[in-house]
Every structure is written in structure tokens, then in C-alpha cells.
N, C-alpha and C positions, 0 to 999 in steps of 0.2 A: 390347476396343476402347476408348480413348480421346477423349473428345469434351470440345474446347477451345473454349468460345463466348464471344464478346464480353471477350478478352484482347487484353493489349499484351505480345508478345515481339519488341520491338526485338531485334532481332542477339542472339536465341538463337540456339545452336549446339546439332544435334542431332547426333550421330554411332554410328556401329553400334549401329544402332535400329533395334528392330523396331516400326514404326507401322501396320503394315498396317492397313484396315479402318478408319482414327481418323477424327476428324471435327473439320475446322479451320473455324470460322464465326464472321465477323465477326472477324476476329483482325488485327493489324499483325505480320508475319512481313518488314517490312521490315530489309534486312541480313540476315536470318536465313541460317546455313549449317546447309542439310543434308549432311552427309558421310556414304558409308556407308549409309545407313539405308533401309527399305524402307517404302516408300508404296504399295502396291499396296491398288488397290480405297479409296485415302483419297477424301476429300471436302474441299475446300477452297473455301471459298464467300465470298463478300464480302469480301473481304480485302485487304490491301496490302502487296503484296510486293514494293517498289521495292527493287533492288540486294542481292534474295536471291541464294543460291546453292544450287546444286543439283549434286553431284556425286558419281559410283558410286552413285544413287542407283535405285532401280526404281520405275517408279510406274504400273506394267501396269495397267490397265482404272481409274485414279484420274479424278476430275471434279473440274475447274477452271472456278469460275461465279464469273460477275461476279468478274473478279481482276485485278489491277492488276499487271505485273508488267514497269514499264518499269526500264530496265537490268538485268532480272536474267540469271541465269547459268544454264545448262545444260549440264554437261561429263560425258559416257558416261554418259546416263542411258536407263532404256529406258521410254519410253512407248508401248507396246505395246495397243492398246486402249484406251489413254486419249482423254478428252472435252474439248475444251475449249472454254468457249462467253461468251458478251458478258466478252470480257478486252481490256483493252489491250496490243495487241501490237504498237503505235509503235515501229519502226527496229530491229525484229525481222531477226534474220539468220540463216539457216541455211546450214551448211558443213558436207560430209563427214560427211552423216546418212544412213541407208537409209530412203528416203521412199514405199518401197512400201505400196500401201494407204491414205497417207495424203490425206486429202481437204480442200480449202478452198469449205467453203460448196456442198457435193455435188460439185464440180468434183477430181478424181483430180490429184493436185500430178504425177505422171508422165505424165498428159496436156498439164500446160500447159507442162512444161518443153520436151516433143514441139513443141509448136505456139511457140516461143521458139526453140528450134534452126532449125526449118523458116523462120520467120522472118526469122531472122540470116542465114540460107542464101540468100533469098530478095535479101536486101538488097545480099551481099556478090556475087554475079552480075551486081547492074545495077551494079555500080560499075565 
């Protein structure tokens, strides 16, 4: 295991890496690209991750505390059991993900998309 505390990795680039298990605290991982590389079971905690990258990357059952992570990138990553918790996640978009299981604040994300259809449904009848 790896454990990186109180670094600046501006626009590191990590790629087919095995990171699993490491532990990123207190770090600026801002610009950073991960390519490739496996984060499963990481930790990443206090951190500032503005206009990272994240791509083919796995980060099954990893935790994301307190992390700042506005404009960054997420492209075929699998967050399978991952946490994520007091982050900024300002103008956050999600497209073309399988959001089974997934939960915002105990609330099932495939419930409220239910109750957003039903909605829309609702709307485009009285019209």
C-alpha cells in the first residue's frame, strides 16, 4: 500500500497502475490523470481534485472524503461500492451510467428518476 500525505501532485499522470488499497490525504491531485490504473479500496481524503481525470480506471469499494472535484472527468470507470461523502460535486452530470444501487443521501437515484418521469408524465397530459 502506498500512502501519499500532505503532497502537491499538480497534473501527475498515473497510468497502468496498480494503486489499489493506497492512501491519498491531503494531496492537490488537481489536473492529475489517472489512466488505466486501479484504485480499488483507495482512500482519498481532503484533497483537491479540480479538472482531474479519471479514465479505464476501477475504483470498487474506494472513499472520497471531503474532496473537491469540480470539473473533473470520469470516463469507464467502475465505481462499484464506492463512498463518497462531503465533496463538491457543483454542475455534476451524469450520462450513460448504470446507476443501479446507487443512492443520493439514502434516497435510490432509480427511484427519483421514477418519480421525474412520472412527473414529466403528469405534466405533458395537462397540457
Amino acid at each position: 500500500m502506498i500512502r501519499i500525505h500532505n503532497a502537491a501532485l499538480p497534473a501527475s499522470e498515473f497510468e497502468d497502475a496498480n494503486l489499489s488499497g493506497s492512501r491519498f490525504i491531503d494531496v492537490n491531485l488537481e489536473e492529475a490523470v489517472f489512466s488505466d490504473v486501479n484504485l480499488d479500496n483507495v482512500l482519498i481524503s481532503d484533497a483537491r481534485a479540480y479538472h482531474a481525470t479519471f479514465r479505464k480506471t476501477s475504483m470498487e469499494s474506494a472513499t472520497f472524503e471531503n474532496i473537491d472535484m469540480r470539473s473533473a472527468a470520469l470516463r469507464h470507470v467502475d465505481l462499484d461500492g464506492a463512498s463518497i461523502r462531503f465533496a463538491s460535486l457543483v454542475n455534476l452530470s451524469i450520462a450513460e451510467c448504470d446507476v443501479r444501487g446507487m443512492s443520493i443521501n439514502g434516497y435510490l437515484v432509480t427511484d427519483l428518476l421514477k418519480l421525474v418521469e412520472m412527473s414529466q408524465s403528469g405534466t405533458e397530459a395537462d397540457e
